[in-house]
N, C-alpha and C positions, 0 to 999 in steps of 0.2 A: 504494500500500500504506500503508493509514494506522494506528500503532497506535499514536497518541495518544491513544484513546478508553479505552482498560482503562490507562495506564497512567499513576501520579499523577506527573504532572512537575516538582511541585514538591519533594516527598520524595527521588525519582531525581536531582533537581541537588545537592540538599543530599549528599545519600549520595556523591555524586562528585563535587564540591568537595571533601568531608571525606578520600575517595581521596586527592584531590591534594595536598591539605594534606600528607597522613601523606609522602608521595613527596614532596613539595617539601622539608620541613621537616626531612629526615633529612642532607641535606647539611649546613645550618648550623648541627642540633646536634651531630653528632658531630663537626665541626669545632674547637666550641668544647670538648668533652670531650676531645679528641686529648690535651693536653700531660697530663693526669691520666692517661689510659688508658698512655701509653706510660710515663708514669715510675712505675705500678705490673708493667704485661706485661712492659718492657724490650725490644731489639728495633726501637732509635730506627732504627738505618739501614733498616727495613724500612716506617716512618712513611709512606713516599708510597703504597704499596702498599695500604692501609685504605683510600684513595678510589680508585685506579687499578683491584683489582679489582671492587669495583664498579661503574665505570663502562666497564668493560670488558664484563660481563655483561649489566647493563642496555644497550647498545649494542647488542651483536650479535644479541639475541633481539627488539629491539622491533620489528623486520619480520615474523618470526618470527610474535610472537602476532600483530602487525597481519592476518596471514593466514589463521592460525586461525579468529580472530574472525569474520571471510568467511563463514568456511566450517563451523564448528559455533553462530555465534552469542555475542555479546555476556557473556551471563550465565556461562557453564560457563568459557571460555577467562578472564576477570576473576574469575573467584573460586579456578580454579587458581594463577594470578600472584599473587593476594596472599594465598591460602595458606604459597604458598612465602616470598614476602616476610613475612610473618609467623612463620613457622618459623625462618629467617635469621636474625630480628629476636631471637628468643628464645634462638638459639642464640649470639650474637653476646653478649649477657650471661653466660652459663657460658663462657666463654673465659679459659681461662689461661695461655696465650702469645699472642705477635702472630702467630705463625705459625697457629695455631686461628683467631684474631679474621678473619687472609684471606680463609681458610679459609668461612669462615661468612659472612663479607662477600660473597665470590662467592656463596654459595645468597640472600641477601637479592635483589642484583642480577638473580639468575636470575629471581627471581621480580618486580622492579623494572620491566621492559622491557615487564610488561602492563598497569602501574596508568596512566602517565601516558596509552598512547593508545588503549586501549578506551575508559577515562573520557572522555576527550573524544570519542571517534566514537560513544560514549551521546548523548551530548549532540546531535550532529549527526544522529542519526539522530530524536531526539522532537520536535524544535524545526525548524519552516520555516528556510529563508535567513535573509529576513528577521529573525526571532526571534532566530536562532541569531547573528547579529549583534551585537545588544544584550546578549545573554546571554554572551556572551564577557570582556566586562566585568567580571561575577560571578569566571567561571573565573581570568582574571589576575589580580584582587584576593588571589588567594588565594597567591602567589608573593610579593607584598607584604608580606602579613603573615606567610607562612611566614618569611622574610630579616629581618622586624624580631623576631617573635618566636622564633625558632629559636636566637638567642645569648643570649636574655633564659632564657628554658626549661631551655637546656642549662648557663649558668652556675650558675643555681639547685641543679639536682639536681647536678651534682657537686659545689657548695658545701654544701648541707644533707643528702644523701642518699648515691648513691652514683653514677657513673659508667656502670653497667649499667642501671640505670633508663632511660638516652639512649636505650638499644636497646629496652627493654620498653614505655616509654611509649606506643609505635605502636600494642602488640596491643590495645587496649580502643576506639583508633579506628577500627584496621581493620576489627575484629569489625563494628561499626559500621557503618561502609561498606558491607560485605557484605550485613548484614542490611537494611541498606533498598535496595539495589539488586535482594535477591532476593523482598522482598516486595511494590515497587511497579514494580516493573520488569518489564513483559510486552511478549514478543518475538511475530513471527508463526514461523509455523514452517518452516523451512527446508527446500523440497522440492526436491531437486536431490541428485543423483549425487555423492558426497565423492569425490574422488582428491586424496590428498594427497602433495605431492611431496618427499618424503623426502630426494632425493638433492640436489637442490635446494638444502635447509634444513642437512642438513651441510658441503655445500660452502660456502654463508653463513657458515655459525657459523664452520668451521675460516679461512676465506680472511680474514672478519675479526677474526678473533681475534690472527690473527699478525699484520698490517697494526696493528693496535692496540695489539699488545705491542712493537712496534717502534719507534710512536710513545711508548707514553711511558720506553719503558726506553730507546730510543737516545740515548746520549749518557752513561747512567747505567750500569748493568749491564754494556756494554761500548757501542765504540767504532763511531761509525756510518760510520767509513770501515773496518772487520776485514770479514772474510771471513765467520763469525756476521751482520751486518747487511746485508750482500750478498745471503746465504742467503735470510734473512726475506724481504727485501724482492722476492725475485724468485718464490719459492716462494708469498708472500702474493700476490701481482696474476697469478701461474700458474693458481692455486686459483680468485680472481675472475673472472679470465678465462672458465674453465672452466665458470664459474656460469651466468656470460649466457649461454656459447654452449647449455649445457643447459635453461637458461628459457624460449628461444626456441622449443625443441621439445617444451615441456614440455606434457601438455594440460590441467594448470589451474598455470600455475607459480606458484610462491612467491613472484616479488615479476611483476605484469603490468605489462611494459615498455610495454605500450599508453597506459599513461596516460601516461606522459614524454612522450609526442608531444602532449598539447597544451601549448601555449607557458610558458601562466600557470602549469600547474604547475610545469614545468621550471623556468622562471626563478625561481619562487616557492622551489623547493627549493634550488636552487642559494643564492639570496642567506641563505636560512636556516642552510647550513655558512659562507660567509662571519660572517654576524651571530653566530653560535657563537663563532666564533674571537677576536670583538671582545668578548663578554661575558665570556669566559674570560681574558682581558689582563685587563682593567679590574678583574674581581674577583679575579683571583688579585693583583695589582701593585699596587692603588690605597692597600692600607693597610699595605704595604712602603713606600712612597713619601711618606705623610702620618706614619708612625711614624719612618720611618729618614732621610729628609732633611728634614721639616717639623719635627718632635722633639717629636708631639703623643701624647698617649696612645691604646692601642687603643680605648677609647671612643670617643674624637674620629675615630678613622680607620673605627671600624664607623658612625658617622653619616652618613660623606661616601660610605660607600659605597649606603647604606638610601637614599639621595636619587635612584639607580637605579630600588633595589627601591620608592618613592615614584611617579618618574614613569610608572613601566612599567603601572599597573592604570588609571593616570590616563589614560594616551595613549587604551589599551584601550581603557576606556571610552568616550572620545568615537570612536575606529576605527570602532566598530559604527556608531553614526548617520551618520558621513560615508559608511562602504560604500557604504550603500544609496543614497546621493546623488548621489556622484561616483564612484564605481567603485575595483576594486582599483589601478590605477596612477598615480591622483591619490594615495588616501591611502599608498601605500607609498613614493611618489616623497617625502610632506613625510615619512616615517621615515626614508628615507634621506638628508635632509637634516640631519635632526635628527643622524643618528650622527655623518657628516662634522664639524659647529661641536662635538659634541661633543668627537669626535678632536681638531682642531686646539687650542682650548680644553687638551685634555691637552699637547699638542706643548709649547704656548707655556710650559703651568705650569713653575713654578721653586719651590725651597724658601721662597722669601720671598712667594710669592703667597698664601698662608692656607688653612686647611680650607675657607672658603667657596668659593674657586674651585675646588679639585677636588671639590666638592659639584654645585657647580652644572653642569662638566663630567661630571660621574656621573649627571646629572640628564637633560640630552641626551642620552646614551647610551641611556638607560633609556626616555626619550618615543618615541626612534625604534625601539625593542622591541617596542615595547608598538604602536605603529602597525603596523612588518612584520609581524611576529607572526601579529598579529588578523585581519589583511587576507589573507595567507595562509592561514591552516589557515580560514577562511570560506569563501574564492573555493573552495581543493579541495576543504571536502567536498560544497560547493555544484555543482561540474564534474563529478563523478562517481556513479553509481549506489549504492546502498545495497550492492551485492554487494561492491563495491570502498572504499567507504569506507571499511573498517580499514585494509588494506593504503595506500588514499593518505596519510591522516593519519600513522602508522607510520612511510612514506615520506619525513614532513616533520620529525618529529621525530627519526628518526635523524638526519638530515641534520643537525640541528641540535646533537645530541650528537657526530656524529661532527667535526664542526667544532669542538667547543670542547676533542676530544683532539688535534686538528689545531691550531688554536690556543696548547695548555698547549705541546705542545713546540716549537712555532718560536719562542715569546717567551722559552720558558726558553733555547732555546739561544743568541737574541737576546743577552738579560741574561747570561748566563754567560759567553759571548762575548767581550762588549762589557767585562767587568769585566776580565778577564783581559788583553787587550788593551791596557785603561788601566792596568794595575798593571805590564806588560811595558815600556810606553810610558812609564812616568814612574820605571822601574826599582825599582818599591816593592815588598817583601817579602813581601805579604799573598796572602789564597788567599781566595775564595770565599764559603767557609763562615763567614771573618769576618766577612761584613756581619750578623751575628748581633748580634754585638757594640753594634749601632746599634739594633737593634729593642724596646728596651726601656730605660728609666729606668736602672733598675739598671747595667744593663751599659754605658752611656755615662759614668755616675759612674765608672768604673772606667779610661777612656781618657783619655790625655795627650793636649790640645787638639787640636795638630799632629795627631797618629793619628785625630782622631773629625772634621777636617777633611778628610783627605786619604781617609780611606773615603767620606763622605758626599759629596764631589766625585765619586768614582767612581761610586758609588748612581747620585748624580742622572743623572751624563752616561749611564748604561748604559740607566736608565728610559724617559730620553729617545729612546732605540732602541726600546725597545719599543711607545712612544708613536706615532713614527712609523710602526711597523709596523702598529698599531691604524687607524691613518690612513690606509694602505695597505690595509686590509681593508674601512674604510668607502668608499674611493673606488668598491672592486670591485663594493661591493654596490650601488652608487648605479648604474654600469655596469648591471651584470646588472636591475635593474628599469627601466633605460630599453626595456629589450628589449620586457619586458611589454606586450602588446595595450593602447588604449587603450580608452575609454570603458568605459561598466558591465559587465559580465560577466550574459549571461545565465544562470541557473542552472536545474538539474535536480533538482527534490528527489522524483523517485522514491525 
């Protein structure tokens, strides 16, 4: 089935690239817009919840559209998504509490979960193997530049403009998006019987939604040894349970367990929730640790982190040409080599090592991303049929979302842990929330030596946990790709 012939492929990459961008680059500007938003909304304790709804919705729906997409087609299910994301977007500007801003933040989300992986299974379905290879390159540059320009973008407008712009600035790209998607983008037409599995798709949604609100509220919201965390947690994999054994029977289920049974995907998904869970350390902790025990400014600590978002389009890029050469398990095996030196590299760092080494540790990290990454979502959409394509892709990047909500709370609980622990152990008086105190200029002028040593001793030794645990997530993934078949992967690009 060939319809590369009506359909201009270079316009359709641009137009979903520009997707990606819009979805990549909403993380790290409303990041840097947060401390404006909150100190106008008010409503700080409910601060983690602006990115937790979000990433709660975009999570749970990106199987969801993946299977859609299957099944009515590319165009209709991608222009629904970031309808919504665009509505979100707009609504997320009129907000006059944080409790609104949530609010609004889940409908972005809702609509979130179809930009990143229709836009890529566009891509796999115009582009051969081969092509689709090289052209990956393109797709991860754009992750790059969303991570260098996303804090440059977003400090600007709320230093000259205003705050709600962070969320408007999207609609004129999305527009964008859309409209060249829907005017150089031609599908064949989908003849086949729709049964769409409804029960399926709610038991998804609800089974991981509370699996997901578990992860990141336990610990916060309440206690993850109460009886509430019990509940969740049995009630959430009850529900999951209940999913598979219904998909099984499903006769066109909502996620097709068939594809798990070939190897490379499996292992390919799997190390992709590992690798989540490392990218989520590294960027949540790396400019807690260059700000509050190095005592460099957030500039300095947004540079070491950009040496990531740097090596990741880089590795990319070369990913595609070694594919085709050596296969998916030579080049995922040097990614996962790359993340280990990077991990360790973090292990070793200490406050007196300098921004350059956790640069260059950020840097690793980021090579070996951009290597598994590439080499994965290649080989699946290469293993699988055009019928299945959204759904495997889908497949991969939940996995890898769902990893870095898996990730944000084992390192928080790591760090919070581990601080507590040493303030109990050395009998010092402080809580937590003081390491606040460390993370800015200002608020270091304000601490009596002794006080801004014996925090930043505790900082470091607690980071240090989390580091190891990073390093603990790279060994796993290093594991899980030995598994992978060797040699080339033949592929099916029906």
């Amino acid at each position: 089935m060939n319809i590369h012939k009506k359909t201009n492929r270079p316009f359709v990459l641009i137009s979903v690239m520009l997707a990606m961008f819009v979805g990549a680059v909403e993380a790290t500007i409303v990041s840097t817009a947060m401390p404006a938003i909150a100190a106008e909304l008010g409503g700080f304790s409910r601060y983690s919840w602006i990115f937790s709804s979000y990433l709660l919705m975009s999570t749970v729906t990106v199987l969801i559209y993946g299977k859609l997409a299957d099944l009515f087609g590319r165009k209709p299910i991608f222009f629904i998504g970031m309808s919504i994301f665009l509505i979100g977007s707009i609504l997320c500007g009129f907000a006059y509490t944080m409790e609104q801003l949530i609010v609004y933040r889940l409908i972005q989300g809702l609509g979130a979960g179809a930009v990143m992986p229709i836009a890529t299974t566009i891509v796999g379905d115009i582009y051969s193997t081969k092509e689709r290879a090289k052209i990956q390159g393109y797709l991860s540059s754009v992750w790059g530049v969303s991570a260098v320009s996303g804090p440059v973008i977003g400090g600007l407008i709320v230093q000259y403009m205003d705050w709600k712009y962070v969320f408007w600035v999207n609609v004129p790209l999305g527009l964008l998006a859309m409209a060249g998607v829907f005017f150089f983008l031609q599908e064949p037409v989908i003849e086949r019987k729709v049964a769409i599995d409804f029960k399926g798709a709610a038991l998804l949604a609800t089974s991981l939604s509370i699996i997901l609100f578990w992860l990141v509220e336990g610990g916060q919201a309440f206690d993850r040894t109460s009886l509430l965390s019990l509940f969740l947690v049995v009630f959430g994999i009850g529900l999951f349970t209940l999913f598979i054994w219904t998909e099984r029977r499903a006769a066109d289920p909502m996620m097709p367990f068939a594809i798990w049974k070939n190897p490379v995907i499996l292992y390919a998904n799997l190390v992709s929730l590992t690798t989540g869970g490392i990218m989520i350390g590294v960027s949540s902790y790396l400019p807690t640790f260059v700000t509050g025990v190095m005592e460099q400014p957030a500039i300095i600590a947004g540079f070491t982190l950009t040496a990531m978002s740097i090596g990741w389009p880089i590795a990319s890029s070369v990913a595609g040409h070694l594919l085709i050469r050596f296969g998916t398990f030579k080049v995922s095996f040097a990614g996962g080599l790359s993340l280990i030196i990077g991990g360790m590299l973090f292990v070793l760092m200490t406050g007196g090592s300098g921004p350059l080494w956790a640069a260059f540790s950020s840097f690793f990290i980021g090579v070996g991303m951009g290597l598994t990454s590439t080499a994965f979502i290649v080989t699946i959409q290469g293993a699988v049929s055009r019928e299945h394509r959204g759904s495997a892709t889908a497949a991969n990047m939940f996995m890898r979302n769902f990893g870095n909500t898996i990730g944000a709370a084992i390192f928080g609980a790591v760090l919070n842990g581990s601080l507590l622990t040493i303030f109990k152990k050395k009998e010092l008086d402080y809580e937590v929330n003081d390491i606040n105190l460390l993370l800015t200029e200002e608020a270091r002028s304000t601490l009596p030596v002794f006080k801004m040593e014996e925090l930043q001793h505790a900082l470091d030794g607690s980071l240090q946990w989390v580091y190891i645990a990073v390093l603990v997530f790279a060994v796993i993934s290093m594991l899980l790709i030995l598994r992978i078949p060797r040699g080339v992967v033949q592929y099916d690009d029906n």
